[in-house]
C-alpha positions in Angstrom: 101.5 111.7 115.7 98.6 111.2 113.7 101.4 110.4 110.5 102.9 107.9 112.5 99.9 105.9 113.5 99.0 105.3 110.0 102.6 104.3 109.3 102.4 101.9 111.7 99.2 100.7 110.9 100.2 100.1 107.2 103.7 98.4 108.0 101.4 96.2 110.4 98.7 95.1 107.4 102.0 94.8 105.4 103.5 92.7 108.2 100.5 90.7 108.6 101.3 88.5 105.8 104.9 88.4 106.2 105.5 87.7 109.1 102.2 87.6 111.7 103.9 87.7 115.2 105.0 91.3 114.4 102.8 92.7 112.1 99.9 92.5 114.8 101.1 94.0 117.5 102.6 97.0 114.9 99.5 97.6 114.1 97.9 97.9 117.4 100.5 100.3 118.4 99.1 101.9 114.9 95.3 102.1 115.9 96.5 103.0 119.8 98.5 106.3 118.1 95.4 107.0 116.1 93.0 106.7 118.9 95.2 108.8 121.3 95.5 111.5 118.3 91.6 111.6 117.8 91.3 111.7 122.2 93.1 115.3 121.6 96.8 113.3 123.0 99.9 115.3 121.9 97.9 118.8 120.8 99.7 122.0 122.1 97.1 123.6 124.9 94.9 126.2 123.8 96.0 129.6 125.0 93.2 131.0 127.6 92.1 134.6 127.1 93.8 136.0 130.1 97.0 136.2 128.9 95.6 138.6 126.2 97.3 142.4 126.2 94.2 144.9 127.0 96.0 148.2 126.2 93.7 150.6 125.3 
């Protein structure tokens, strides 16, 4: 996800220039995929230790 924000936030710095009405709000869907990425959005759950086999 992480990949994706920082394609988006590139095409939209690209787009900027080009054509403004799209490149902004490409690039705030860029910086709002970064910024749910760096929250911990879209990680696989941690495994808790109960589920760990205790054969002896």
């Amino acid at each position: 996800m992480i990949g994706v924000g920082i394609a988006f936030v590139v095409l939209g710095l690209i787009m900027l220039f080009v054509i403004p009405w799209v490149g902004i709000p490409v690039g705030i869907v860029g910086l709002l995929l970064a910024i749910l990425w760096l929250a911990g959005f879209g990680r696989r759950a941690a495994r808790s230790s109960d589920t760990v086999d205790r054969r002896v």
